[in-house]
Residue frames as qw, qx, qy, qz and C-alpha x, y, z in Angstrom:
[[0.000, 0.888, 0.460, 0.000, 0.00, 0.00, 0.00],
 [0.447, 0.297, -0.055, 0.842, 1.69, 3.29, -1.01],
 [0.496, -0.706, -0.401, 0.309, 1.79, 5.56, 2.10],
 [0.489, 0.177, -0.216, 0.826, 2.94, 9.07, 2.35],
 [0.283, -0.792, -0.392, 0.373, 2.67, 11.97, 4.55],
 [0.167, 0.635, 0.018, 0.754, 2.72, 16.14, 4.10],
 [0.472, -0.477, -0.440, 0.597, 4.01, 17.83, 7.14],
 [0.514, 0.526, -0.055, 0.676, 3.70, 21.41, 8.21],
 [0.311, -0.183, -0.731, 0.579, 4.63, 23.26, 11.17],
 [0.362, -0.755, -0.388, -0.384, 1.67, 24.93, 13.31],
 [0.281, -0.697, 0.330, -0.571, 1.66, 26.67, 16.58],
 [0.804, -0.280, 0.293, -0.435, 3.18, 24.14, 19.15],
 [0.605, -0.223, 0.745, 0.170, 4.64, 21.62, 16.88],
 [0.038, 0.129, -0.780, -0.611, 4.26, 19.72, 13.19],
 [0.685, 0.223, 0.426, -0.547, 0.73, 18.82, 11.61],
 [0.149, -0.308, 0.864, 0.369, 0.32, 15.77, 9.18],
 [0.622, 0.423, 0.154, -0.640, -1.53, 14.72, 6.67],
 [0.054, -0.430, 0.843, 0.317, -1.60, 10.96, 5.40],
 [0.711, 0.357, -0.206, -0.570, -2.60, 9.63, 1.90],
 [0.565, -0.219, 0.795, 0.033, -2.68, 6.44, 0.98],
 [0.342, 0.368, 0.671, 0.546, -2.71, 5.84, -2.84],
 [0.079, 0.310, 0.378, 0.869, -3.35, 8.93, -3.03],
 [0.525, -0.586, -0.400, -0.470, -6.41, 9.53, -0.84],
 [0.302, -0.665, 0.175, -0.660, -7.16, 10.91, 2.91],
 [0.571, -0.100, -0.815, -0.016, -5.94, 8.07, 5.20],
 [0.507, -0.729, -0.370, 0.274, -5.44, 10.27, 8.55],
 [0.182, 0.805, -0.112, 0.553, -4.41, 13.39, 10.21],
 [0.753, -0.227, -0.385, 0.484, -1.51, 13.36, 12.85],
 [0.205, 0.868, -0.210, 0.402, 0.22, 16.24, 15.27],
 [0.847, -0.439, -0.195, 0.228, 2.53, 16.21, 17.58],
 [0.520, -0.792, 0.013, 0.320, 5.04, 18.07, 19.50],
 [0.272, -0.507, 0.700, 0.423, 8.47, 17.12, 17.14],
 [0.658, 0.472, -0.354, -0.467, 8.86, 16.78, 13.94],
 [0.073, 0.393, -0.901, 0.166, 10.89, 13.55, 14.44],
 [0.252, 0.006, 0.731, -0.634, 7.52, 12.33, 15.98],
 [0.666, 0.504, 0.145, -0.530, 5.04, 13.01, 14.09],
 [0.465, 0.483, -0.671, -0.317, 7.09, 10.80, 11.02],
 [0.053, -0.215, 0.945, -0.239, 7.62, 8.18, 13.52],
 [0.493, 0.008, 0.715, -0.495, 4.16, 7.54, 13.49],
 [0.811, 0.345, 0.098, -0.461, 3.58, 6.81, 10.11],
 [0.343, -0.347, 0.821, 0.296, 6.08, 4.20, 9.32],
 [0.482, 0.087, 0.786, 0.377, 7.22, 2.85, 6.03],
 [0.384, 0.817, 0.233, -0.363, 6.43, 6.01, 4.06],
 [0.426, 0.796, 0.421, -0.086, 7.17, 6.72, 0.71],
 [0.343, 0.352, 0.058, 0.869, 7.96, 10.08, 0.63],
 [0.365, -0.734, -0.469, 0.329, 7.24, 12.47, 3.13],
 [0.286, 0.618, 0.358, 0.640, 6.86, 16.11, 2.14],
 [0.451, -0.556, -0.307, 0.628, 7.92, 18.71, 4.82],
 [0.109, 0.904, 0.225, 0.348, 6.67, 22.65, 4.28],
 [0.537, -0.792, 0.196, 0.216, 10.00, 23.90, 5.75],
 [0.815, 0.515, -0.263, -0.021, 13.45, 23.69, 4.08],
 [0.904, -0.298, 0.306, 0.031, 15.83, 21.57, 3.94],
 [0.640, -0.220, 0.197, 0.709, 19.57, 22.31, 3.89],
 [0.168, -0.933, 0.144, 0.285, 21.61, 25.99, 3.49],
 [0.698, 0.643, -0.071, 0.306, 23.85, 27.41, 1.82],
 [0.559, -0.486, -0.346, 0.576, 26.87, 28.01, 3.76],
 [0.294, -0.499, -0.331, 0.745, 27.15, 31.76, 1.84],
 [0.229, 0.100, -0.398, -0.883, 24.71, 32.34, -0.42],
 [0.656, 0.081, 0.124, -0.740, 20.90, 32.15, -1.18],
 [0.485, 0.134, 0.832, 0.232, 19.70, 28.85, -2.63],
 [0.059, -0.162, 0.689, 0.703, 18.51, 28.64, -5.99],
 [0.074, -0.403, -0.892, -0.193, 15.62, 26.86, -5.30],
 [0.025, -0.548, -0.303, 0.779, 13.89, 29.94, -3.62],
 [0.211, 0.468, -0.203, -0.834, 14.44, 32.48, -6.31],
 [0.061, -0.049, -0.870, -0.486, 13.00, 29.77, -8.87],
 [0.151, -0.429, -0.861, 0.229, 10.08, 29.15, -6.89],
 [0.128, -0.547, -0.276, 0.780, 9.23, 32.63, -6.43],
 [0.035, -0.181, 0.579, 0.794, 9.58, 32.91, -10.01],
 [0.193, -0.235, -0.832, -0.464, 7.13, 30.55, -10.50],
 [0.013, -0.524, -0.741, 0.420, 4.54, 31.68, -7.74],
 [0.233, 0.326, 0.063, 0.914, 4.11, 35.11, -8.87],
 [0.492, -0.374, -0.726, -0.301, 1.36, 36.31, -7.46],
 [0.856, -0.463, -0.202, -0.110, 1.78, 34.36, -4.32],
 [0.666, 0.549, -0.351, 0.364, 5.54, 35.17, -4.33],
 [0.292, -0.627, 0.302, -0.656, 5.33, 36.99, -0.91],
 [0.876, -0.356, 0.000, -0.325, 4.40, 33.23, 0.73],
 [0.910, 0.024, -0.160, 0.381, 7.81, 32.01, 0.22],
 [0.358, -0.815, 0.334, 0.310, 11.45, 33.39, 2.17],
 [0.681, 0.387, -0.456, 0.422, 14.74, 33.19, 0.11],
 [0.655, -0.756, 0.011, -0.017, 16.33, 32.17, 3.10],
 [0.243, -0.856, 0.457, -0.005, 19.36, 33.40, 4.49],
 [0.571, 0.351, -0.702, 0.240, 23.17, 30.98, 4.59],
 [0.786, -0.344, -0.500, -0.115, 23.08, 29.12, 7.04],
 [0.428, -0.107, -0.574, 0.690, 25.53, 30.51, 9.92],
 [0.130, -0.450, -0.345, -0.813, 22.85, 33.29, 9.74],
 [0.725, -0.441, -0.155, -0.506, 20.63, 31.60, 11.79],
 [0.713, -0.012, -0.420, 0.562, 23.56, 30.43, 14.04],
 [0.056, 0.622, -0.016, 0.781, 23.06, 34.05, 14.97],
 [0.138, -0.192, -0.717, 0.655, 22.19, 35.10, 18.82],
 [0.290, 0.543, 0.428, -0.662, 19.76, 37.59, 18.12],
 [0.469, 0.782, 0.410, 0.010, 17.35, 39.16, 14.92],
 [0.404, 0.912, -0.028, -0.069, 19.50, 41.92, 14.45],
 [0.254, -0.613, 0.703, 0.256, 23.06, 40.31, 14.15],
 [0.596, 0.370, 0.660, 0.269, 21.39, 37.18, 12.01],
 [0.405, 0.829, 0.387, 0.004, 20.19, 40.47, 9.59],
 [0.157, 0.811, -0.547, -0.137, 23.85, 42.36, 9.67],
 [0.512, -0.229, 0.802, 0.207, 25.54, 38.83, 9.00],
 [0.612, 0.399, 0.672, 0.118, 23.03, 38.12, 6.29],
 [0.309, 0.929, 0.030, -0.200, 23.21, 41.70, 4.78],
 [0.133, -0.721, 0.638, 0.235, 27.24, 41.11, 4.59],
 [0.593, -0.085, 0.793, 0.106, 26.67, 37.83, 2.97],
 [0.426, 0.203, 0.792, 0.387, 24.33, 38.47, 0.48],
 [0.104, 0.102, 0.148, 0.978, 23.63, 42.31, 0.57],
 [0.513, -0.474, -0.294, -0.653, 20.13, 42.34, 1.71],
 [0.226, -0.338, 0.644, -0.648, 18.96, 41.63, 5.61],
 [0.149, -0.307, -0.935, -0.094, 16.76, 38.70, 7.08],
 [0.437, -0.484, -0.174, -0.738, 12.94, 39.58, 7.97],
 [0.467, -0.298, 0.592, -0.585, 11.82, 39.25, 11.53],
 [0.935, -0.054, 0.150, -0.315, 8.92, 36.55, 10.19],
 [0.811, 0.288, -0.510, 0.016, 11.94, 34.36, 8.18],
 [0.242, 0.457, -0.734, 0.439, 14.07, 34.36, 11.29],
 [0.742, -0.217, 0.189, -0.605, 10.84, 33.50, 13.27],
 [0.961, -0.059, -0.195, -0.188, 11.34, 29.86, 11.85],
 [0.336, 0.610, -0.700, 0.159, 14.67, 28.86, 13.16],
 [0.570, -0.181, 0.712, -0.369, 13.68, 26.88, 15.66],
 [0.865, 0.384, 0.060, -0.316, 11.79, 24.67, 13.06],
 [0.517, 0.797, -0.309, -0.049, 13.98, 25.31, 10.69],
 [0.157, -0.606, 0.752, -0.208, 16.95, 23.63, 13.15],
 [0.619, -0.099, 0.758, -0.178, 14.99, 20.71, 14.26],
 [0.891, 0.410, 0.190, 0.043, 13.75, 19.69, 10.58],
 [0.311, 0.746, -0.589, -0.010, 18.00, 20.42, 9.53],
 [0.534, -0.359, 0.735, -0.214, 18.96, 17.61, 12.39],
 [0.779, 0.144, 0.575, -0.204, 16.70, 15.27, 11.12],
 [0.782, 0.584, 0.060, -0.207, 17.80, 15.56, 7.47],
 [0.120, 0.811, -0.566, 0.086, 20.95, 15.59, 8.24],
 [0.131, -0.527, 0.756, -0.366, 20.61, 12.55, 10.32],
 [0.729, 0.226, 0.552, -0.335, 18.20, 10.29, 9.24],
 [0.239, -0.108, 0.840, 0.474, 17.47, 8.01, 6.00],
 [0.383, 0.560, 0.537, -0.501, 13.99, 9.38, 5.88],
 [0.317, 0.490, 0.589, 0.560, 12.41, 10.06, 2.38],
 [0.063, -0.775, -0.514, 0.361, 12.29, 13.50, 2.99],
 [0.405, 0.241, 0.311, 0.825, 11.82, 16.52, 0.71],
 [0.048, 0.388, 0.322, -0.862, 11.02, 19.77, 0.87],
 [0.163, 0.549, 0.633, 0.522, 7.74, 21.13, -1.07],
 [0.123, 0.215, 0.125, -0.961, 5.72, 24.67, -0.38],
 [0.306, 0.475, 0.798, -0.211, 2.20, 24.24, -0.19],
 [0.073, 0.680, -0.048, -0.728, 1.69, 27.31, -2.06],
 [0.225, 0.423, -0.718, -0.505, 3.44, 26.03, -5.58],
 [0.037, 0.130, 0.987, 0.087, 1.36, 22.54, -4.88],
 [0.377, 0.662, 0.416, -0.497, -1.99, 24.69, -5.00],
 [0.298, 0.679, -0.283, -0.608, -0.86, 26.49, -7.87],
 [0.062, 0.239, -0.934, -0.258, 0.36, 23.16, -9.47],
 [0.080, 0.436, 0.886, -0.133, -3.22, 21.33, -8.31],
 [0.238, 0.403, 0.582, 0.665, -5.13, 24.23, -10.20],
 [0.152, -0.766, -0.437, 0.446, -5.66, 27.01, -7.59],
 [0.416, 0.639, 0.237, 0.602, -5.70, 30.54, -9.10],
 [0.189, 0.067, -0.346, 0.916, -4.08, 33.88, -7.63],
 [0.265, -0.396, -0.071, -0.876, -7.65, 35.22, -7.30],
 [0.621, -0.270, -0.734, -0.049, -8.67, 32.47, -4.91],
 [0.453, -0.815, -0.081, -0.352, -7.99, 34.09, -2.25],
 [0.305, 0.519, -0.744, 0.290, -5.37, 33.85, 0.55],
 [0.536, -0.035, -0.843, -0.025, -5.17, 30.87, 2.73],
 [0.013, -0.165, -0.643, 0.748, -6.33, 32.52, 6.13],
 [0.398, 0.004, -0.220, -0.891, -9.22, 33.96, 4.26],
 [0.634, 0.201, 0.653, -0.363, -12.87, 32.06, 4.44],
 [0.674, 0.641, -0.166, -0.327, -12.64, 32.13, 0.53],
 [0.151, 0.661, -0.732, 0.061, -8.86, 30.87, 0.66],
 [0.381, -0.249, 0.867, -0.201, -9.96, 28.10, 2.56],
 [0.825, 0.326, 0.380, -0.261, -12.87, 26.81, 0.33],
 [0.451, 0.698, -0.493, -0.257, -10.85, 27.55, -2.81],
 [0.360, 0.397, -0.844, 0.020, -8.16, 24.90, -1.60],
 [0.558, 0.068, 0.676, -0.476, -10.80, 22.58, 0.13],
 [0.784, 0.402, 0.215, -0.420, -11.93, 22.53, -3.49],
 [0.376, 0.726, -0.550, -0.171, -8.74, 21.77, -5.15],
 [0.418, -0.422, 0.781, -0.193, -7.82, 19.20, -2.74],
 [0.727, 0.203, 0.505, -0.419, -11.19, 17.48, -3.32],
 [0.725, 0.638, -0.050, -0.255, -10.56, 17.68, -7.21],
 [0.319, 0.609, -0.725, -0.031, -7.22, 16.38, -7.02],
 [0.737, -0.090, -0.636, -0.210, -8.92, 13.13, -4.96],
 [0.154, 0.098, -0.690, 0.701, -8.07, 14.52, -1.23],
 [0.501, -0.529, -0.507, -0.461, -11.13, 14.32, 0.38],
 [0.171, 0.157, -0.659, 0.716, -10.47, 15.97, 4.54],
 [0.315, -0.616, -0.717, -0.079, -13.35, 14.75, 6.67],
 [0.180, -0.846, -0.015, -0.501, -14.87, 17.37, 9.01],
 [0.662, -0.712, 0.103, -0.209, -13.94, 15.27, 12.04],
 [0.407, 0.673, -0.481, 0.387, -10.00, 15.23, 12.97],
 [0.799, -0.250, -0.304, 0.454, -9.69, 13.90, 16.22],
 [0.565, -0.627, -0.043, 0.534, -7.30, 16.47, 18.09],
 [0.370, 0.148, 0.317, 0.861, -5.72, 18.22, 14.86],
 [0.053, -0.920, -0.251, -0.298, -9.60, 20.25, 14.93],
 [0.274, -0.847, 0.063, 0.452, -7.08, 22.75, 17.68],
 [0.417, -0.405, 0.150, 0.800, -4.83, 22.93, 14.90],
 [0.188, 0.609, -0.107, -0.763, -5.21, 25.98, 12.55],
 [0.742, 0.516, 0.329, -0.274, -7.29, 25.32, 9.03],
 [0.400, 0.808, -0.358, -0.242, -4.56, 27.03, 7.09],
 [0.180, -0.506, 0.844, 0.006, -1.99, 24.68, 8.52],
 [0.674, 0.026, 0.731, -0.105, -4.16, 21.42, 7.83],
 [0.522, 0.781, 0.132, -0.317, -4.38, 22.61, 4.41],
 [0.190, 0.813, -0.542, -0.095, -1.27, 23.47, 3.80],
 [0.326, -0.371, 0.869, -0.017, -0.02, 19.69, 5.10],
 [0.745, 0.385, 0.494, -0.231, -2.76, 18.16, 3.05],
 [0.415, 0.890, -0.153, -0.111, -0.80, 20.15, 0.06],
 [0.101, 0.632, -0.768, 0.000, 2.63, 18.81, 0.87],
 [0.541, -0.133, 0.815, -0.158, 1.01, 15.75, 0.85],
 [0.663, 0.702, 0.239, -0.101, -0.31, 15.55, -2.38],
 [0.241, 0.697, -0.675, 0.017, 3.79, 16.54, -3.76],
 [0.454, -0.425, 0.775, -0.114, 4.84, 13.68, -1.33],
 [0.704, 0.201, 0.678, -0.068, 2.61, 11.18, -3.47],
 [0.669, 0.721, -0.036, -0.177, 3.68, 12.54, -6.60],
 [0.145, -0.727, 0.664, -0.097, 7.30, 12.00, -5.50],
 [0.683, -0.162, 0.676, -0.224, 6.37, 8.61, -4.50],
 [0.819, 0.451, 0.300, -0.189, 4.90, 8.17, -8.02],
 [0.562, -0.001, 0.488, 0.668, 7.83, 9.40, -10.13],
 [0.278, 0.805, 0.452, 0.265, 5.61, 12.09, -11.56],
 [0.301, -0.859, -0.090, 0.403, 7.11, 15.47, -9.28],
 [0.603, 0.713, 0.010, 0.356, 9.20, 18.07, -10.33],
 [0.509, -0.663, -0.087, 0.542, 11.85, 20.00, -8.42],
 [0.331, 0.871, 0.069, 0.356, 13.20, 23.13, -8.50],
 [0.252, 0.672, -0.503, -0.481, 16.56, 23.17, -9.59],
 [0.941, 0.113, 0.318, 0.014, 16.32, 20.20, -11.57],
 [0.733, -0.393, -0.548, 0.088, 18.85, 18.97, -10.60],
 [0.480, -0.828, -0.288, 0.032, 18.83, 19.61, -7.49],
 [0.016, -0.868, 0.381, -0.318, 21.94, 22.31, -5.72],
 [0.844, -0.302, -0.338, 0.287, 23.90, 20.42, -3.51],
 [0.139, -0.940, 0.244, -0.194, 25.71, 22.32, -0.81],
 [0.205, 0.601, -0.752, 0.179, 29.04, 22.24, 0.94],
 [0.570, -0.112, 0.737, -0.344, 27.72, 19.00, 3.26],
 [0.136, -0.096, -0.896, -0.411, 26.60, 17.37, 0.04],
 [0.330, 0.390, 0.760, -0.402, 23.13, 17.75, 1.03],
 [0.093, 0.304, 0.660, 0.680, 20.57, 18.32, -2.30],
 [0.027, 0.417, 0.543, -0.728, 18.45, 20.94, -2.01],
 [0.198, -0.213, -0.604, -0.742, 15.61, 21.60, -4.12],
 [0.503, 0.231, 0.515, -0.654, 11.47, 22.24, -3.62],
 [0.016, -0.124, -0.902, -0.413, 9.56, 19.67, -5.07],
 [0.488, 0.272, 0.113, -0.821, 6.09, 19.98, -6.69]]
């Protein structure tokens, strides 16, 4: 049975969202990201809204592509910072470190994820997991959502990609079990990096760069769609 899971993170911890052939099997959260995988064993591909590996002093590639390709919606994605950046102590030494790196400063909200952003680095760094990075955003836009839908906090934003889901065979009951505390946007959005994960799985996905960067740790970085 082909199993995978879309992760992203929510107030609190990670929220998950797992298809089986392609369809709504369950919806998981849980504290650590490290956790919340553990519970669906013998996935796939597992599709994490978050990225995954830095440059040590420069942007990644896979950003500015992405952006390219949101327009729009361009504003939903960070080019994020090199990576000693967020080695930083505070907001405004990560933002003079990044300005000397790559001539522009970090925003308050990108530096917001580092915590995340640390604990899903560990785990790729340190696991054999099938994990890749995707951006719910580009998997709406890819599953036939349109800039005028609306944005995802919105009561429009949310039916829009309720309906996309539905048309692309995702079908999210009303009742969730414990995920109902977590935020709509966020079950969405993991329902969305699930739906990449199972194209991954299939052989169908794209990434962006194809192929992928690889940084100074050999790690491959790319968002897949």
């Amino acid at each position: 049975m082909s199993t995978v899971l879309g992760v992203d993170g929510c107030k609190g911890g990670w929220v998950g969202v797992e298809l089986r052939h392609g369809r709504f099997a369950a919806a998981h959260v849980g504290p650590r990201l490290s956790e919340l995988v553990a519970a669906v064993p013998g996935c796939e591909a597992i599709g994490v809204d978050i990225p995954l590996g830095l440059m040590a002093e420069v942007e990644r590639a896979s950003d500015r592509l992405a952006k390219r390709m949101l327009a729009g919606r361009s504003s939903s994605l960070f080019v994020m910072a090199p990576r000693p950046v967020f080695d930083a102590p505070d907001h405004a030494t990560a933002s003079a470190l990044a300005t000397a790196l790559t001539g522009k400063g970090i925003s308050i909200q990108a530096w917001g994820l580092r915590a995340k952003l640390a604990e899903a680095q560990m785990l790729y760094a340190q696991s054999s997991l099938p994990l890749f990075e995707v951006h719910p955003e580009l998997t709406f836009r890819q599953m036939g959502l349109l800039t005028s839908d609306g944005k995802k906090k919105s009561w429009r934003g949310q039916r829009a990609r309720l309906r996309v889901l539905a048309a692309n065979g995702i079908e999210i009951p009303e009742d969730l079990g414990p995920v109902e505390a977590v935020p709509a946007d966020d079950v969405l959005d993991a329902a969305a990096a699930a739906w990449s994960a199972h194209r991954i799985a299939a052989g169908v996905a794209f990434c962006l760069p194809d192929p992928p960067q690889v940084n100074e740790q050999g790690q491959q970085l790319a968002i897949w769609c």
